[in-house]
TIDOKOL-990970 format. One record per residue (C-alpha): residue in three letters; x, y, z. Coordinates in pm, whole numbers, plus 50000, padded with zeros to 5 digits. Example, Ala and Ser with C-alpha at 12.3 -4.5 7.8 and 13.67 -1.06 7.14 Angstrom:
# residues 2
Ala512304955050780/Ser513674989450714/
# end
This chain:
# residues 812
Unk589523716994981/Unk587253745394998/Unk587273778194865/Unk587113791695268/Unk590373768095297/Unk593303796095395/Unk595653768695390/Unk598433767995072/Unk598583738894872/Unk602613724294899/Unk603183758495095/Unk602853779294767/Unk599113780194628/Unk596563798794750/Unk593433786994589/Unk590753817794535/Unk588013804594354/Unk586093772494232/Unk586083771993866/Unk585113736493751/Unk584123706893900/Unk583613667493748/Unk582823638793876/Unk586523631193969/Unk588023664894004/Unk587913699494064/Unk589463727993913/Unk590513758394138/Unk592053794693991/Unk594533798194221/Unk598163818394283/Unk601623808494334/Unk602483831094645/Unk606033819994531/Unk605833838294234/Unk604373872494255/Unk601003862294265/Unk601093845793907/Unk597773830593851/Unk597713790593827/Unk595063766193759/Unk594963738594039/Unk593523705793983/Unk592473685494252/Unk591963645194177/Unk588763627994377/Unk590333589994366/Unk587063564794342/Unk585943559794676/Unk586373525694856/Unk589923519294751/Unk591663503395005/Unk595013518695170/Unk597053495394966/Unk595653501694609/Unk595113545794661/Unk599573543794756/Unk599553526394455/Unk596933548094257/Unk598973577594429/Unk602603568694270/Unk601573558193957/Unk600003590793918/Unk601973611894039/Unk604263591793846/Unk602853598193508/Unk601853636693560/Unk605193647493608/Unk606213627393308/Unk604193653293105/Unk605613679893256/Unk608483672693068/Unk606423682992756/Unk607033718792614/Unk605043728292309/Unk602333757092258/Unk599503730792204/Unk600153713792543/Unk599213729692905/Unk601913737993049/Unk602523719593407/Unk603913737093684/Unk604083714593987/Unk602433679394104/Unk602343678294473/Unk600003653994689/Unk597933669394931/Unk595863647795156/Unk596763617595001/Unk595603630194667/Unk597823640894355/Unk597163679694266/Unk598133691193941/Unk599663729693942/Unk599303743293572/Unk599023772393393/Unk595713791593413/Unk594133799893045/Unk591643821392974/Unk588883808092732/Unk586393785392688/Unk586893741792601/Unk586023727792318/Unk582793713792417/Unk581853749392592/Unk581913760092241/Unk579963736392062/Unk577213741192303/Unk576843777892294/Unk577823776191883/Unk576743745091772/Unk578733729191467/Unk581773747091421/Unk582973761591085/Unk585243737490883/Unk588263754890886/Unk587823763891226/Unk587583727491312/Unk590663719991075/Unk592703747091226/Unk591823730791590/Unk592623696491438/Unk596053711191342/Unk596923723291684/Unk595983693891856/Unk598033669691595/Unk600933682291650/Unk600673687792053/Unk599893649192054/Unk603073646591800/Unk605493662892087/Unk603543637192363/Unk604023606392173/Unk608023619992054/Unk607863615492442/Unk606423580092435/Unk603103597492650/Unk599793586292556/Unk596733607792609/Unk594103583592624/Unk591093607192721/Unk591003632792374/Unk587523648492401/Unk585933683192355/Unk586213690492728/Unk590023684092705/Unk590383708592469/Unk590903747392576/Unk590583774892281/Unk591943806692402/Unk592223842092212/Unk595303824692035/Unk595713790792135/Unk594143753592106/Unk595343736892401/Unk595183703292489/Unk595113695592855/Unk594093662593098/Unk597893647993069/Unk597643642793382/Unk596063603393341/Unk597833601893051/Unk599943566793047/Unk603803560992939/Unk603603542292621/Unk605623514092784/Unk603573511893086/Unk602093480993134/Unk601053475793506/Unk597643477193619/Unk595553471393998/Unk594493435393985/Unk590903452194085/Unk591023469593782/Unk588753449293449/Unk588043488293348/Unk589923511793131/Unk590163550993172/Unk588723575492919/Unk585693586892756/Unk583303564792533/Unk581813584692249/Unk586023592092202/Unk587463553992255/Unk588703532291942/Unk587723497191995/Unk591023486292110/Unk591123509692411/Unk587763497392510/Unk589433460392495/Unk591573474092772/Unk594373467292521/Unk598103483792567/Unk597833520792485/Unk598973532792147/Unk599163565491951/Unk596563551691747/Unk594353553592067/Unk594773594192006/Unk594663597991648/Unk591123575991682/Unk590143602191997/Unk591193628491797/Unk588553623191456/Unk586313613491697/Unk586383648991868/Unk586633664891550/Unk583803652691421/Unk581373663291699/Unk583043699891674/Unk582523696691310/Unk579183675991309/Unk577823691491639/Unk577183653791769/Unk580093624791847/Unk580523596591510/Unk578483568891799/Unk575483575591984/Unk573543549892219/Unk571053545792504/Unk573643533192767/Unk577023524892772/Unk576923483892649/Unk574933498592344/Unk577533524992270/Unk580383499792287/Unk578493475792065/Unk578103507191849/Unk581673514391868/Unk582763478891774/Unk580253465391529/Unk579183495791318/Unk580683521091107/Unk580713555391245/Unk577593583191120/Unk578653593890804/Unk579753631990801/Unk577303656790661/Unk578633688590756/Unk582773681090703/Unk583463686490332/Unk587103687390319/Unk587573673390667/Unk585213639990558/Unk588623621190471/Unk590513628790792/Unk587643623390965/Unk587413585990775/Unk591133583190824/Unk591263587791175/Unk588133569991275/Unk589353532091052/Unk588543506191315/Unk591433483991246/Unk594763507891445/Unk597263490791189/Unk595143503090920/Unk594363538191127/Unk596303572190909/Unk599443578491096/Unk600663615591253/Unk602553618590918/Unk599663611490694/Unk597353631690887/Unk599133663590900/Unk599343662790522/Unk595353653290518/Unk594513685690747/Unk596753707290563/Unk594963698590217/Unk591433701990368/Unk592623735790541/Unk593903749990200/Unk590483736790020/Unk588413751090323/Unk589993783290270/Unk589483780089911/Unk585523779189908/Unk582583796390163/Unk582093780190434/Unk578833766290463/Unk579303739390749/Unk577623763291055/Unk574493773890799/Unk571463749390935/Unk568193745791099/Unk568843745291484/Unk567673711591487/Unk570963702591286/Unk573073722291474/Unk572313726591839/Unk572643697992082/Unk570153693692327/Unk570893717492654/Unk570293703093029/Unk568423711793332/Unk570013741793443/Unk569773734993791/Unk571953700393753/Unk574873709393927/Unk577293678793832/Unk576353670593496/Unk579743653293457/Unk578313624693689/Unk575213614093494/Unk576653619993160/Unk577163584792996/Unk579833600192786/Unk581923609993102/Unk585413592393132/Unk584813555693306/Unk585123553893647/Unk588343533393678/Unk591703528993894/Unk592213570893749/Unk590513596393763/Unk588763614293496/Unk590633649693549/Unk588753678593474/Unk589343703593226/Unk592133724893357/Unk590273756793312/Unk586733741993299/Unk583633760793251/Unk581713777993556/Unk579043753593720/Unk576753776893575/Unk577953778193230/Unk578473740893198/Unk575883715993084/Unk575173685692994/Unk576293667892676/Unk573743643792583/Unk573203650292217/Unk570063631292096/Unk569523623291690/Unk568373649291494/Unk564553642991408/Unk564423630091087/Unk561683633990793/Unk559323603790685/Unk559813594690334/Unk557483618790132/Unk556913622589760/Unk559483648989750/Unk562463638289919/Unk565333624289742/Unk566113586989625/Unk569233593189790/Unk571093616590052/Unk574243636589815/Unk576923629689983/Unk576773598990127/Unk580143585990202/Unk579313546490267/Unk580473524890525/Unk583263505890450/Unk581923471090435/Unk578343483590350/Unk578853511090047/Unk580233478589843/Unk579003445190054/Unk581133417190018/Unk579573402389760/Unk577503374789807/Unk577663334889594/Unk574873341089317/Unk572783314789239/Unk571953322188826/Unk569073316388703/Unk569213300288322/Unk568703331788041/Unk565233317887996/Unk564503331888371/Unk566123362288311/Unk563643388888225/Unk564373424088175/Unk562313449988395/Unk561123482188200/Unk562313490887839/Unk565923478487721/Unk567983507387701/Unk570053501587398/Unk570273529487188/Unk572263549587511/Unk569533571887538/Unk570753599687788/Unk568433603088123/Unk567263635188215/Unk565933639788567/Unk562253634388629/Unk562223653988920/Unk563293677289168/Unk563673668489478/Unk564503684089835/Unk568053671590011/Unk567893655690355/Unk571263665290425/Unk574573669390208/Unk577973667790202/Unk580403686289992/Unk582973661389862/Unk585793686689782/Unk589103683589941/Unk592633690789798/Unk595523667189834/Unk599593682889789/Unk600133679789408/Unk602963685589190/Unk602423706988900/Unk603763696888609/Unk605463722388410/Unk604883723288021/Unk607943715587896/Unk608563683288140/Unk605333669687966/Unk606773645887665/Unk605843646187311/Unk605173608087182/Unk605523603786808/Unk603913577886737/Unk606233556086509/Unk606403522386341/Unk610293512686393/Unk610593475086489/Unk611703464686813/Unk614953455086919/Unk613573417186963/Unk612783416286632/Unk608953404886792/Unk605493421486723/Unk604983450486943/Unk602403449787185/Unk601963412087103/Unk599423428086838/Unk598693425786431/Unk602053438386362/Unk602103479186377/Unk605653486286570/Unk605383510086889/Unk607543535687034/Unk604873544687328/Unk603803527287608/Unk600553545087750/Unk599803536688081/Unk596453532088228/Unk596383534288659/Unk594293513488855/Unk593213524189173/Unk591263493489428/Unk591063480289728/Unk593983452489621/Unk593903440389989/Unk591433442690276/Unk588083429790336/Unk587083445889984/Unk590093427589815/Unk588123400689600/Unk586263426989438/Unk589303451389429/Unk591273424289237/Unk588313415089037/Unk588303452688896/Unk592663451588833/Unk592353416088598/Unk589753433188401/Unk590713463188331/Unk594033440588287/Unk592293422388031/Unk590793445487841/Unk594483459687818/Unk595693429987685/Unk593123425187447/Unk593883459187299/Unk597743451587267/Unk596433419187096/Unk594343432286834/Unk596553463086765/Unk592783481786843/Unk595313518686876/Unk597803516886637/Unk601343523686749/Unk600413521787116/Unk601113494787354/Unk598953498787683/Unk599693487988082/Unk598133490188373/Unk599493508688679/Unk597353497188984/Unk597743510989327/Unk595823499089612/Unk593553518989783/Unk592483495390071/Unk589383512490024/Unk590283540290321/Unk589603577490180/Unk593383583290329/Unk594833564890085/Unk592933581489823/Unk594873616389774/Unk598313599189800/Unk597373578189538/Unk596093601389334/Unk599093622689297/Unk601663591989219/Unk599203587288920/Unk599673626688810/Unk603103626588893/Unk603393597988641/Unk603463616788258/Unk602433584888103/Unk599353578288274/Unk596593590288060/Unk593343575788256/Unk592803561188549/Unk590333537588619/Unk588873531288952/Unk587973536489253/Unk585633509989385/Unk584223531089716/Unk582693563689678/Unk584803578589986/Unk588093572189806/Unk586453584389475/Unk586233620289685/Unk589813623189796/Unk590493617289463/Unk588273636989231/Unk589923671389297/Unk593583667089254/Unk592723644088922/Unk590833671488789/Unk593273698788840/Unk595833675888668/Unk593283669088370/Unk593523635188456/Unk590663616788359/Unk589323593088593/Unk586213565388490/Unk584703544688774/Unk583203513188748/Unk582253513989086/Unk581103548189256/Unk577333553189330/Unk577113587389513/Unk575133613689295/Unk577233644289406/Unk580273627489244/Unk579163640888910/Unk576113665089027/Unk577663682889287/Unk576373687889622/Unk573263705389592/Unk571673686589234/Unk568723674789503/Unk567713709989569/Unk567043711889157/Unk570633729089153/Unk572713703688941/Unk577003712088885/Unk579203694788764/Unk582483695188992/Unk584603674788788/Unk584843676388427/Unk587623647888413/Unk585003621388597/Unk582913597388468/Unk581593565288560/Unk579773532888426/Unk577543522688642/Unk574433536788820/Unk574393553489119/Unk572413552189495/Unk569813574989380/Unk567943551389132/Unk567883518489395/Unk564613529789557/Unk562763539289242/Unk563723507189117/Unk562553485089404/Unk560003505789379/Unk558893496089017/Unk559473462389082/Unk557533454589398/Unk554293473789259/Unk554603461788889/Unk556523428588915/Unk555303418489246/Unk552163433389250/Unk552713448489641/Unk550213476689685/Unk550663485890052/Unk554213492890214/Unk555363498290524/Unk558833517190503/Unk561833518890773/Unk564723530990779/Unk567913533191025/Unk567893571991054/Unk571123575290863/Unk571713596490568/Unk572103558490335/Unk569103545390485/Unk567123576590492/Unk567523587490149/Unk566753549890009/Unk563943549090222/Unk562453582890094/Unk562993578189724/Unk561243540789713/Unk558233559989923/Unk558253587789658/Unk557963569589377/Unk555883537289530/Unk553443563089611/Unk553663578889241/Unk552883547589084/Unk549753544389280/Unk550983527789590/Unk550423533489977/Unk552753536890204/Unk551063524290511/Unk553243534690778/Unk556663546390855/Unk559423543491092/Unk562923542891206/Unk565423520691406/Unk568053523691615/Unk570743499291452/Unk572933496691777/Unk570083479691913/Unk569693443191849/Unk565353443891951/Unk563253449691675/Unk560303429791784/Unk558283457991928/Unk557483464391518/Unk555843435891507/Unk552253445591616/Unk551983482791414/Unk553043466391084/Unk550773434291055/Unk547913460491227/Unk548743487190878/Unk547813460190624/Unk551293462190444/Unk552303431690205/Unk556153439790210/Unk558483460590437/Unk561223481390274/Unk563953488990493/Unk566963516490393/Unk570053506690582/Unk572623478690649/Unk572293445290668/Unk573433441791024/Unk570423453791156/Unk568273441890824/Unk569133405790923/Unk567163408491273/Unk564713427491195/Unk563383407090896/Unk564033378491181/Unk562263391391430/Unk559253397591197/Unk559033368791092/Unk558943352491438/Unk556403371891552/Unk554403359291258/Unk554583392491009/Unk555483369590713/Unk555763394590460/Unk559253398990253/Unk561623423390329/Unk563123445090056/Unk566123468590047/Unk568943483089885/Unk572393473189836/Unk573103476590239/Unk571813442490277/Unk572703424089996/Unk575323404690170/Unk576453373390256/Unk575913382790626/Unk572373388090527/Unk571783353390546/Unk574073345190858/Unk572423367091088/Unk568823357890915/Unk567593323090966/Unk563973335690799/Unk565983353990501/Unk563903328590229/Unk561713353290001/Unk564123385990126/Unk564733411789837/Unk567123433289782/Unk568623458989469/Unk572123456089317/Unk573773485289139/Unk574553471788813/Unk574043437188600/Unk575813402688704/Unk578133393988389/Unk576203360188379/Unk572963385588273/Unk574513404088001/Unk573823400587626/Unk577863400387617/Unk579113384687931/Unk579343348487883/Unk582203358787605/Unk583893381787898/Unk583663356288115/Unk585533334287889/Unk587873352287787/Unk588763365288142/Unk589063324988260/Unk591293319187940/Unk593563346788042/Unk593973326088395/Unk592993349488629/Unk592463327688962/Unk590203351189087/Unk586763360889003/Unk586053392388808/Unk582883399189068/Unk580053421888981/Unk582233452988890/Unk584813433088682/Unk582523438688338/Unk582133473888453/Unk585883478088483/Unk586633465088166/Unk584443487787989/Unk585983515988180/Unk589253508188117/Unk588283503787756/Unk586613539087732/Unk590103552887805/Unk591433529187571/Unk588963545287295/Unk589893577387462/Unk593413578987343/Unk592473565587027/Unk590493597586934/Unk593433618287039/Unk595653601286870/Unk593843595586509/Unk592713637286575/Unk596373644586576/Unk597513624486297/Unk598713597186461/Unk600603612586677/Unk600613618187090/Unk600343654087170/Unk602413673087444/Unk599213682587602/Unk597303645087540/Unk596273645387924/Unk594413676287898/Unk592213662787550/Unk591283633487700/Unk588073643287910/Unk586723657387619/Unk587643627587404/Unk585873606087703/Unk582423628887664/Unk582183623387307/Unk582593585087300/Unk579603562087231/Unk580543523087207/Unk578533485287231/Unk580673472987533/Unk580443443087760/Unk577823459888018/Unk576103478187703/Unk576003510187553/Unk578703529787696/Unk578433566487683/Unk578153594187904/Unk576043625187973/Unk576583659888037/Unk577593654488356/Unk579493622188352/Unk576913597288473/Unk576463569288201/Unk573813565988015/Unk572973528688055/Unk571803527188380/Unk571163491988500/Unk570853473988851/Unk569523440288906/Unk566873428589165/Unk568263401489404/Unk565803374489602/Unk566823348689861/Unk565963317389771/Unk566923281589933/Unk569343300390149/Unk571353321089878/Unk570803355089672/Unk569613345589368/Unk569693370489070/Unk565923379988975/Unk565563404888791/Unk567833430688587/Unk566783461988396/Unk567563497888361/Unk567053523788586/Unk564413545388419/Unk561523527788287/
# end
């Protein structure tokens, strides 16, 4: 067709004008002469060329087929389709002509969209895709171009490929599967059976480049990208705030664990009502942030060199129904963001950052433990709880704000019950509480919120028998008088989805006075707001992101508080790199450093706040540099880094691409340790590492074997017969659960003994004021939460396992 062509399309449209044009289809404004003149949009499909006869009939019907299965659809988020005629031999799609620009249009002309722009969008398009799958039609090709925003609409359009969720036939040609890349879950690049899940996984993925101004995956090529897709977590969200946990939701790897419709509607409508509740910051940023790259104006098919185009397979990849103007579109081909070197003044760690799944808590590595006489403390012992003040101010790389809202239920003042604390013996005739005698009318329950099953289980269920134990050990003793204590745990499988939902059972339970938990910083987030508008206090053993408890600009020397009601025990991302730091110039006695990092906000902020303070103690930091972990080369490092001088690499990232590079180093004969931060210290470390041997790495936190008090936990938590380990956290998790155990007890003795109707809201205050010789230490808190017995442990590899090294707090 041609826009000279006279001739009407099925006898009806006239086309008048080119509007759009992909590398598999065109898009015509056109009129139905049938109908007054009404103004249509007419899509034209290019089938691949070199099908045979046989295979294009069959291309043809199936098609046709599906298209006018969607037409079927009727809902304001979903282009409306008028007709599907063939023409030529080739399917043309009649639908209704908007006015606007797509998604993508806007991104590139706008850059990052405003949050609650991009939740509103997210909105719209969930419930068009609702209606489709009602229908049993899968998408399958959710991107930014496939998305039309008109003066009051968000359309989604491209059903046209979309397959029937029973359909199951395919060309025997066919190896290849149809849709877009940077948008496909890992299933759909299997060439598995279509799903909603497929969508939903499309869907975060579009949202986050219209929020983020780049896709989650990025890779030279499209065998990088799908190694990207499969093997890594996606770019954690900078720009999202409120729309981080949908984002995290949508984009699980795992479809059976991927948020359903339901789940996600109630995720976007908590994150719209917090977006709207707060400025809107997300669009403020340097254009190197914001903007994506633009092309050569004088390409005029982008769509056929852009590596994030659908794949060319048995269908086509339509183009938008109302695409662009050749001469407005361009080509999508966002490159990173430069990122800064590690300098004196950037920050140990980026606020914000919402770790990977496996990689924000590694599945912990076997230990080997040293006897105590090899256990040496680094720096001053930290016993008298001696609150840490920061030493400096440093400038953010990027942030995050981790507010979001969940649906809660309010709980009105007179359903809130009085407990009188009383000594009446039970019915049984027994002791209550199995403690020293003192009878109980009130049960107190503590909730527990872990990753109970999942790849973060062991650690999950480590965390539930100790704060378990330490339960039972207060019941035992009597330790609160006239209260018997249980655990309520909930498990979190640590997805940020499950986080909110959680979080309100807890508050809708009147008993629960503390929570303890979670293990992952991302769930910590979903659940930080609606605990601390319920006055629910909530102590981790676990979380390490800074902004949990300095808010989300404490790097720029502006330090808030955002939730009075959280607290945690353990240290937190920002002190790892200081701490290598101290120990590879002091302990070690390293002097020149060559520093790396994997361009991600983890990585980055690690590897800037070990180069600021190596180089404060008196250091060098001999060169710099940063990978591309999709790639699996690191060789070409090699030469620079034995040519600087440097006696030991420190590398801020994960250890799937820490485990070849400190391989690869070593082959090449740069036999210098590697050091980094958590990331790496894992298990897979070692399997992807066959020269791991003198490999360091940080640990937040103390292994119970190291503390003064741990061999007596450890006991006692065998003697309770737990059959599974209490892991690194379990110690931490008993003295969390314990400071809410301490917690009540201050209420309680301030009100003579008995519970007060508003307990719940006295309990973060009772929290701050609490100063006790636990299992990990001294456990109190500061002004803002963070504990003041900061501790983490250096890790080495030696004979082929992690081996603890040295332990000591965080400051010296």
């Amino acid at each position: 067709m041609t826009e000279q062509n006279s001739e009407l399309i099925a006898g009806r449209y006239q086309l008048v004008e080119l509007i759009g044009q992909g590398g598999m289809g065109r898009v015509w404004r056109g009129v139905d002469q049938q109908l007054f003149g009404r103004e249509v949009a007419v899509k034209e499909i290019l089938f691949p060329a070199g099908l045979d006869d046989g295979d294009r009939a069959t291309l043809l019907m199936r098609f046709t087929g599906e298209a006018r299965a969607a037409v079927t659809l009727s809902h304001p988020g979903i282009i409306t389709i008028h007709d599907v005629v063939e023409h030529n031999g080739a399917p043309v799609i009649v639908m209704e002509f908007i006015r606007g620009q797509s998604l993508a249009a806007a991104i590139r002309s706008q850059g990052r969209l405003p949050v609650q722009r991009v939740v509103e969008i997210g909105a719209a398009l969930l419930g068009a895709l609702t209606e489709a799958h009602g229908a049993r039609i899968i998408h399958r090709d959710i991107k930014p171009d496939n998305v039309l925003l008109s003066k009051d609409r968000v359309v989604l359009t491209d059903f046209g490929i979309a397959h029937l969720a029973d359909a199951t036939t395919k060309l025997s040609r066919s190896g290849t599967v149809i849709g877009t890349p940077h948008y496909m879950p890992p299933e759909q690049l299997e060439g598995k059976r279509p799903t909603p899940a497929n969508d939903l996984w499309a869907l975060g993925a579009t949202l986050y480049h219209a929020v983020e101004g780049r896709p989650p995956f990025e890779a030279d090529g499209l065998h990088a990208l799908a190694v990207a897709v499969f093997t890594r977590p996606h770019r954690p969200p900078v720009h999202a705030g409120p729309l981080a946990p949908v984002l995290d939701a949508l984009l699980t790897k795992d479809p059976a664990r991927r948020v359903g419709a339901a789940e996600a509607a109630e995720l976007l409508a908590s994150a719209l009502r917090s977006s709207r509740s707060r400025p809107d910051t997300s669009a403020e940023s340097s254009p190197h942030e914001s903007d994506p790259p633009k092309s050569d104006p004088g390409e005029s098919d982008p769509r056929q060199s852009d590596p994030r185009e659908s794949v060319p397979v048995p269908f086509p990849d339509a183009a938008t129904e109302h695409a662009p103007t050749p001469t407005e579109r361009e080509a999508e081909l966002p490159s990173p963001s430069p990122l800064p070197t590690p300098t004196a003044e950037e920050p140990a760690s980026a606020p914000g950052t919402l770790r990977r799944p496996v990689p924000e808590r590694p599945t912990t590595p076997p230990v080997a433990v040293p006897s105590g006489e090899d256990l040496i403390s680094l720096g001053r012992p930290d016993r008298q709880g001696r609150a840490e003040g920061a030493s400096t101010r440093r400038r953010t790389l990027t942030r995050r704000s981790a507010v979001w809202g969940v649906a809660m239920v309010t709980l009105a003042a007179g359903s809130v019950l009085t407990w009188k604390l009383t000594r009446d013996t039970p019915p049984d005739g027994g002791t209550p509480g199995g403690g020293s005698g003192a009878a109980s009318s009130v049960t107190v329950v503590i909730g527990l919120d872990a990753p109970l099953s999942g790849g973060l289980s062991a650690m999950g269920v480590g965390m539930k028998n100790s704060a378990d134990l330490a339960v039972r050990t207060s019941n035992r003793t009597g330790h609160v008088p006239g209260v018997n204590f249980e655990i309520k745990a909930l498990d979190d499988e640590a997805a940020p989805a499950k986080g909110g939902p959680n979080a309100t059972r807890f508050i809708e339970d009147e008993k629960v006075l503390g929570m303890v938990g979670p293990l992952t910083s991302g769930v910590a987030k979903a659940m930080a707001q609606p605990l601390g508008q319920a006055n629910l206090v909530n102590v981790s053993p676990a979380n390490t992101d800074p902004v949990l408890t300095l808010g989300p600009d404490w790097a720029k020397g502006s330090k808030s508080r955002p939730y009075t009601t959280y607290f945690r025990t353990v240290a937190t991302d920002v002190d790892q790199g200081p701490f290598a730091a101290r120990y590879l110039h002091g302990e070690a006695g390293k002097r020149k450093l060559y520093v790396i990092h994997d361009a991600g906000t983890y990585g980055t902020g690690l590897a800037s706040g070990f180069g600021a303070a190596f180089t404060k103690l008196g250091g060098t930091v001999v060169g710099t540099d940063q990978i591309d972990p999709a790639q699996d080369d690191f060789s070409y490092l090699a030469p620079q880094i034995r040519a600087s001088g440097a006696d030991a690499v420190y590398f801020g990232g994960y250890y799937d691409a820490a485990g070849p590079l400190s391989e690869q180093l070593k082959q090449a004969g740069v036999t210098i340790p590697l050091m980094g931060g958590d990331g790496i210290f894992d298990q897979q470390f070692l399997t992807t590492n066959k020269k791991a041997e003198g490999d360091l790495a940080t640990g937040i936190g103390v292994p119970a074997e190291g503390l003064e008090k741990g061999q007596d936990f450890l006991t006692r938590y065998r003697e309770a017969g737990y059959p599974e380990a209490a892991g690194t956290y379990g110690p931490y998790a008993y003295d969390a659960t314990w400071a809410v155990i301490e917690a009540v007890k201050a209420v309680v003795e301030a009100n003579g003994g008995a519970l007060p109707a508003d307990a719940r809201a006295k309990m973060p205050q009772a929290v701050s004021g609490l100063a006790f010789d636990g299992v990990t230490g001294r456990v109190a808190f500061d002004e803002y939460g963070d504990t003041v017995n900061r501790q983490l442990t250096v890790y080495a590899v030696k004979g082929g396992s992690w081996t603890t090294l040295r332990s000591g707090p965080a400051a010296p």
